[in-house]
C-alpha positions as MATLAB code, in Angstrom:
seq = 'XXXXXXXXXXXXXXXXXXXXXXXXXXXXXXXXXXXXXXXXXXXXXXXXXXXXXXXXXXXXXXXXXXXXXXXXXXXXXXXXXXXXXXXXXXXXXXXXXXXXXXXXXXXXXXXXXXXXXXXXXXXXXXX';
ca = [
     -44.373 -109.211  144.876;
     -44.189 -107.154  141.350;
     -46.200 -104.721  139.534;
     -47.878 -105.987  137.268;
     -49.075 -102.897  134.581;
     -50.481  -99.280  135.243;
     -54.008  -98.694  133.891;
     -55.418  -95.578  132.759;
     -58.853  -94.294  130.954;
     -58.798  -93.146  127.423;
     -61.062  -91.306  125.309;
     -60.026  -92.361  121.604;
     -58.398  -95.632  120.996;
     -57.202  -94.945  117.641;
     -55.549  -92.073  118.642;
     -53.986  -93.587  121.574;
     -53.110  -96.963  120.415;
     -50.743  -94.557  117.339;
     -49.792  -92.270  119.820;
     -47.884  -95.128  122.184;
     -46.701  -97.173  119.549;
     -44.667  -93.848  117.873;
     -43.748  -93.891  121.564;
     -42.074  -97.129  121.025;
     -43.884  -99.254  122.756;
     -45.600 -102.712  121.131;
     -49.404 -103.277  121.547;
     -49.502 -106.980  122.636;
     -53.350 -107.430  122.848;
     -56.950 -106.547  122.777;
     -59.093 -107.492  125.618;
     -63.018 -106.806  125.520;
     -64.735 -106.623  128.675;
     -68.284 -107.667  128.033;
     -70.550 -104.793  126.258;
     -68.997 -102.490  128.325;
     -65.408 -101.489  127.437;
     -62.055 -102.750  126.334;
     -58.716 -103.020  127.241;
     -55.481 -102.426  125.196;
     -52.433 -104.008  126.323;
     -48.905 -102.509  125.450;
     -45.469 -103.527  126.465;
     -41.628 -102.513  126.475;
     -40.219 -104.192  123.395;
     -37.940 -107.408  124.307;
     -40.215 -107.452  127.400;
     -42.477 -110.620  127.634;
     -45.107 -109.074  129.837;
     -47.183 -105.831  128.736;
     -46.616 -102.937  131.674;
     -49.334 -100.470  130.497;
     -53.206 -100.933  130.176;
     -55.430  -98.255  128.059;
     -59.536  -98.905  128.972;
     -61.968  -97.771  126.729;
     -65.018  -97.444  128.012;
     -67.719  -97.614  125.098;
     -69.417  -94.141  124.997;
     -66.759  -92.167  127.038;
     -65.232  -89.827  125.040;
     -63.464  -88.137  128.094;
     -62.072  -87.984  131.393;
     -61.087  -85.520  134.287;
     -57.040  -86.408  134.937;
     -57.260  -84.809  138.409;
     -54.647  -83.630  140.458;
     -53.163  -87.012  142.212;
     -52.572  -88.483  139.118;
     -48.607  -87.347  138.294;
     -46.560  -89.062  134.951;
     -45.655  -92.293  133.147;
     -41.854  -92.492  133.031;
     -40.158  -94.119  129.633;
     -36.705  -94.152  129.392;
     -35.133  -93.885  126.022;
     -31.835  -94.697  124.396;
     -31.318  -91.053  122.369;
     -34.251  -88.530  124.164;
     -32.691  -86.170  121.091;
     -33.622  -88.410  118.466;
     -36.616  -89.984  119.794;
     -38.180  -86.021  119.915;
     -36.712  -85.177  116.165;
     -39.020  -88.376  115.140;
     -42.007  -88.172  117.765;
     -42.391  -84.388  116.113;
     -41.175  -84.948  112.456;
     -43.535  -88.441  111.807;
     -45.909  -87.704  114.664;
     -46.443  -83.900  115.016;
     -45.797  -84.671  119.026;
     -44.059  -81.951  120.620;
     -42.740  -81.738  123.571;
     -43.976  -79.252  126.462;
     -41.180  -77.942  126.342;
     -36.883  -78.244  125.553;
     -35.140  -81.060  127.410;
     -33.693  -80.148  131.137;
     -32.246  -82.094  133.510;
     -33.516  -81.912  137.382;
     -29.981  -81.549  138.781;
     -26.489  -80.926  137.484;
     -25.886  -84.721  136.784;
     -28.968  -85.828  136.535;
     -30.155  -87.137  132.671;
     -31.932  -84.876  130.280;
     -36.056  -85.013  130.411;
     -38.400  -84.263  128.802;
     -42.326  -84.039  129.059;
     -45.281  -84.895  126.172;
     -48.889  -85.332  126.616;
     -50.977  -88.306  125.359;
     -54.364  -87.677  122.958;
     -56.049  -87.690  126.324;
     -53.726  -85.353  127.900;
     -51.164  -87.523  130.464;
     -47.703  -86.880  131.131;
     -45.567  -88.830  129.308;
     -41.804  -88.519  130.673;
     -38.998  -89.472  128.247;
     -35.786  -89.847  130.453;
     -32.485  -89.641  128.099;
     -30.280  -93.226  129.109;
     -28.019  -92.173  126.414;
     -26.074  -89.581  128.987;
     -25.891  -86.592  127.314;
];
């Protein structure tokens, strides 16, 4: 068994499609579904399969996140530098300063996608 991707609903395509490629990740492919909607593909770079799916369902401009849905975890090489560029090229910011969740745990971080999900950028670089 493996998962495959995670799937989410977005609102504006453009806006998503730039906001998880500054992210780092690669959009592999477009995928219409009929009349009705279509599907973005993205994936880790150096990866050969694509591990998140965007759906844009024509006409639907918004959705309600509710309360089971939690975070998408990415982790980074330098969470330091990867924030100085997602705000300096991007204007993402995060929610707020890097933490870490115990003493040797790595530093995190939190942003929010155009749609508003958690994005968590986990620091491998070990500061």
């Amino acid at each position: 068994m493996e998962i495959v991707h995670t799937c989410y609903r977005i609102g504006d395509p453009e806006k998503s499609i730039d906001f998880y490629q500054a992210l780092g990740l690669e959009k592999r492919r477009e995928q219409p579904i009929r009349d009705e909607a279509v599907n973005y593909f993205f994936g880790v770079p150096g990866r050969p399969n694509p591990e998140l799916e965007l759906t844009y369902n024509f006409g639907v401009s918004e959705y309600e996140i509710g309360s089971g849905f939690g975070h998408l975890a990415l982790r980074v090489d330098d969470l330091e530098s990867v924030l100085e560029r997602l705000r300096g090229e991007h204007g993402i910011e995060p929610e707020r300063p890097p933490y870490r969740v115990s003493e040797t745990g790595p530093q995190i971080c939190f942003v929010r996608d155009p749609d508003g999900y958690r994005v968590e950028l986990i620091d491998a670089s070990g500061r």
